[in-house]
C-alpha positions in Angstrom: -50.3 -77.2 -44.2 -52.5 -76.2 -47.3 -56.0 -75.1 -46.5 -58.5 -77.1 -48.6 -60.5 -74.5 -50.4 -64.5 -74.7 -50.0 -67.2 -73.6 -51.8 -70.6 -72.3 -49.8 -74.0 -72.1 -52.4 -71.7 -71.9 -55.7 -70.1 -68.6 -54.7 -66.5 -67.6 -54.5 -64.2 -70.2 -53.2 -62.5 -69.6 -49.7 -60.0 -71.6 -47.4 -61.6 -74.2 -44.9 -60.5 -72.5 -41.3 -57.6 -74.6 -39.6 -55.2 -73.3 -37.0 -52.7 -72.5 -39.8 -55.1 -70.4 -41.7 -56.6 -68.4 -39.0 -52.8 -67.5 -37.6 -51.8 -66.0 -41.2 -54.5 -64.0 -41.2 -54.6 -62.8 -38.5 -50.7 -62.0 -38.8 -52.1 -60.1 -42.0 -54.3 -58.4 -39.9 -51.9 -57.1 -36.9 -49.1 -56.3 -40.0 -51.6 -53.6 -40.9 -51.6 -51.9 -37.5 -55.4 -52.9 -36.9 -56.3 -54.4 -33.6 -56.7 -57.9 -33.1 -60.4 -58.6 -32.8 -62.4 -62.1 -33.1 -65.0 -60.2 -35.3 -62.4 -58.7 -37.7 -60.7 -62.0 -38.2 -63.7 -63.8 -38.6 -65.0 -61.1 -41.3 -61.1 -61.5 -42.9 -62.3 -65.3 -43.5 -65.5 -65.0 -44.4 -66.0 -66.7 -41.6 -68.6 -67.1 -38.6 -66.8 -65.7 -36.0 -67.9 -68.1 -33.8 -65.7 -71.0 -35.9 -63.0 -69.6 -34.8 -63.5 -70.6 -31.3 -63.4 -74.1 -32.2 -59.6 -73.4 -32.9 -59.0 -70.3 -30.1 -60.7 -70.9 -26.8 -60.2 -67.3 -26.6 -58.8 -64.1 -28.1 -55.8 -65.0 -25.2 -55.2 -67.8 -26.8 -55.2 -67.0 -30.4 -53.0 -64.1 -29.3 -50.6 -66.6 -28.0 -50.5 -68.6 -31.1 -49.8 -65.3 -33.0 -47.3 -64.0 -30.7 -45.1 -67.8 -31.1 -45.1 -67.4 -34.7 -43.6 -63.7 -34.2 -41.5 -65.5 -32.2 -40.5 -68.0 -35.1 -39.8 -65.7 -37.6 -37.5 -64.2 -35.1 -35.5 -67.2 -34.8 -35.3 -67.8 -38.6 -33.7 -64.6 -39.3 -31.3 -65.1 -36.6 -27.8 -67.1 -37.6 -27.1 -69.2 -34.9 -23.3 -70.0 -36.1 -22.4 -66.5 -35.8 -20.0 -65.5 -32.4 -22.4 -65.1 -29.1 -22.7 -61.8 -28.8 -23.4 -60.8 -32.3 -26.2 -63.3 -32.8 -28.0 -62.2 -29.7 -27.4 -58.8 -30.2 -29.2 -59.5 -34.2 -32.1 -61.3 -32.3 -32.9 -58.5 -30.5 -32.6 -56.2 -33.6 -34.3 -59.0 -35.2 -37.5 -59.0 -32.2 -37.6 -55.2 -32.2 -37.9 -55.0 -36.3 -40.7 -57.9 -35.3 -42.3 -55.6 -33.2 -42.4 -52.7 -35.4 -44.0 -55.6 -38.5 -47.1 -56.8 -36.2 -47.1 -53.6 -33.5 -50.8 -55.3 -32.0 -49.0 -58.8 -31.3 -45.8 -57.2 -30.0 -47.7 -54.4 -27.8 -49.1 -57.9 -26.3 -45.8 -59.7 -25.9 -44.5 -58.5 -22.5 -47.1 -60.5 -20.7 -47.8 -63.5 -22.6 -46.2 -67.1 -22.1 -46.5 -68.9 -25.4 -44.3 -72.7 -24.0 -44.8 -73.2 -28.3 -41.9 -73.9 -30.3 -41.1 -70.4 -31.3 -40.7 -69.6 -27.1 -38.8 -72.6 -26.5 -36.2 -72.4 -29.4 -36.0 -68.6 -28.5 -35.3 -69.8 -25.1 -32.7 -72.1 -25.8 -31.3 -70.0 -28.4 -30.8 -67.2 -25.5 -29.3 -70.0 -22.9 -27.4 -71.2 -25.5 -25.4 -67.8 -26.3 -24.7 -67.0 -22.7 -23.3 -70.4 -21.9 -21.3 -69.5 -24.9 -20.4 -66.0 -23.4 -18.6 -68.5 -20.7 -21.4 -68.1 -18.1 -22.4 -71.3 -15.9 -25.9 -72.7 -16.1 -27.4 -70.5 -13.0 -25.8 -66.9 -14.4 -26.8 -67.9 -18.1 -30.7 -68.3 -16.7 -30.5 -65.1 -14.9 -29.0 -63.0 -17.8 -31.8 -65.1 -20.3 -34.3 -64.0 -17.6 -33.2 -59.8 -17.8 -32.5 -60.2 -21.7 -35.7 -61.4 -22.2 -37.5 -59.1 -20.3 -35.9 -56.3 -21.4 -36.7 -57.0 -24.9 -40.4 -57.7 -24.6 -40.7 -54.6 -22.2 -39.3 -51.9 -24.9 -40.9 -54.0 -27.8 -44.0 -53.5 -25.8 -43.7 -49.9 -25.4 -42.6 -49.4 -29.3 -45.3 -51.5 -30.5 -47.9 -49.4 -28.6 -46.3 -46.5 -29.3 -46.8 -47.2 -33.1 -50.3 -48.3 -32.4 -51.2 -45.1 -30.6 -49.7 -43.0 -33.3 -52.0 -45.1 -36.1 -55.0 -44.0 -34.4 -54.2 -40.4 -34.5 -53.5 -40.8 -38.3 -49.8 -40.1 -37.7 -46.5 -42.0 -38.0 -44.1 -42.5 -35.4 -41.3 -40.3 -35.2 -38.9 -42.3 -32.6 -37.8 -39.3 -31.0 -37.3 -40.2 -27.1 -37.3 -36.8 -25.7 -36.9 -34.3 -28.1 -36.0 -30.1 -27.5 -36.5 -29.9 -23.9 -36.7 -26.2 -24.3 -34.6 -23.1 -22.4 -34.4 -24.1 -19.3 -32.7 -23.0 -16.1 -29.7 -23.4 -16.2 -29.1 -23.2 -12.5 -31.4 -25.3 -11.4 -30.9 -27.8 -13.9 -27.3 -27.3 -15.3 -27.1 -30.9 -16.2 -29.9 -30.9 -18.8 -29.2 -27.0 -20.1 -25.7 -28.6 -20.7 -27.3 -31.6 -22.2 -29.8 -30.1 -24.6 -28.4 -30.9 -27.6 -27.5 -34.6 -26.7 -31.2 -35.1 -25.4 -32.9 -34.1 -28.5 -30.5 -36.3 -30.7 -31.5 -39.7 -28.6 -33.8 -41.9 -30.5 -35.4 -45.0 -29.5 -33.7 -47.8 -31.6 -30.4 -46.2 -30.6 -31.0 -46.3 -26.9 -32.6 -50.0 -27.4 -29.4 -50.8 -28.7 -27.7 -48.9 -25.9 -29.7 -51.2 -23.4 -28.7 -54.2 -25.5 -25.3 -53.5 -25.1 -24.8 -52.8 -21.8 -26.5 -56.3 -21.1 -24.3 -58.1 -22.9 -21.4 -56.1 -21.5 -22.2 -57.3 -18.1 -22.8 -60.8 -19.5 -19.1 -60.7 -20.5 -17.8 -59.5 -17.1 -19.6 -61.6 -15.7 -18.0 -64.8 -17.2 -14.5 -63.2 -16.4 -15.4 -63.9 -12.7 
């Protein structure tokens, strides 16, 4: 939909607030790491921020409306004719890279339920490719239910992670654990032996890791 630009006492032109309007915004607003604040949105607009609430009962809500549209641009970038396991394995790449775009609706995401279109075709999408994997109808559910949850749980943590590191004027260096230091080695031979592995480990790789080994057991699975 295409706002209908309004004029207020001859000055500068601005659009007239609709659901549409206020979302991009305020997508605008969580792309630039800031958080996700009724007054900042309403000061975006030009706006009263008390307009807004004609559209968002609450900042709940409008966070909601912002997290179904990450959830949207998800599925778009997704290609749902590819072979099961590489097009969920891309929506998850796809959802982190989401994640790491609008870090104040994704540090959200674990605990919101959106039941908007972006959450329902992201659900059937996810059904869909486990039934494909060969899973009946009550396994595909329950791996959905652990695939979903472990993507919104580490999208959480990266997206606050990113947020935290904003506010200390710093950028995010993915490092998971890092140079544990010297150590001793008999009390702890397994990380002295390990110290080189351990500092290599990066967060994308061991989201990818986790990814995996989802869809691995997904695959046994349907072999039973």
């Amino acid at each position: 939909m295409t706002a209908v630009k309004s004029t207020v006492g001859g000055g500068r032109a601005r659009p007239q607030l609709d659901r549409n309007v206020i979302l991009t915004v305020a997508m605008q607003i969580a792309a630039s790491g800031a958080p996700i604040t009724i007054r900042a949105l309403g000061a975006k607009l030009g706006a009263d921020p008390t307009a807004l609430y004609r559209h968002f009962a609450t900042r709940r809500d409008l966070v909601q409306a912002m997290f179904d549209r990450l959830l949207v641009e998800v599925n778009e970038r997704t290609n749902a004719r590819d072979p099961w396991r590489k097009r969920l394995g891309e929506a998850a790449q796809h959802y982190w890279d989401a994640c790491e775009r609008y870090p104040s609706v994704g540090a959200e995401g674990r605990t919101l339920i959106t039941r908007g279109p972006g959450e329902i075709e992201g659900v059937e999408f996810f059904l869909q490719g486990f039934r494909d994997a060969g899973l009946d109808r009550t396994d595909a559910v329950r791996f959905y239910a652990v695939f979903s949850h472990y993507l919104t749980s580490v999208g959480a943590t990266l997206a606050s992670a990113r947020l935290d590191a904003a506010s200390d004027g710093e950028e995010p260096d993915g490092v998971w654990l890092g140079d544990v230091g010297i150590v001793d080695e008999n009390r702890f031979p397994e990380v002295a032996a390990s110290r080189e592995q351990l500092a290599s480990l990066r967060d994308r790789d061991i989201f990818q890791m986790g990814v995996g080994v989802i869809l691995d057991a997904a695959e046994a699975a349907s072999r039973h």
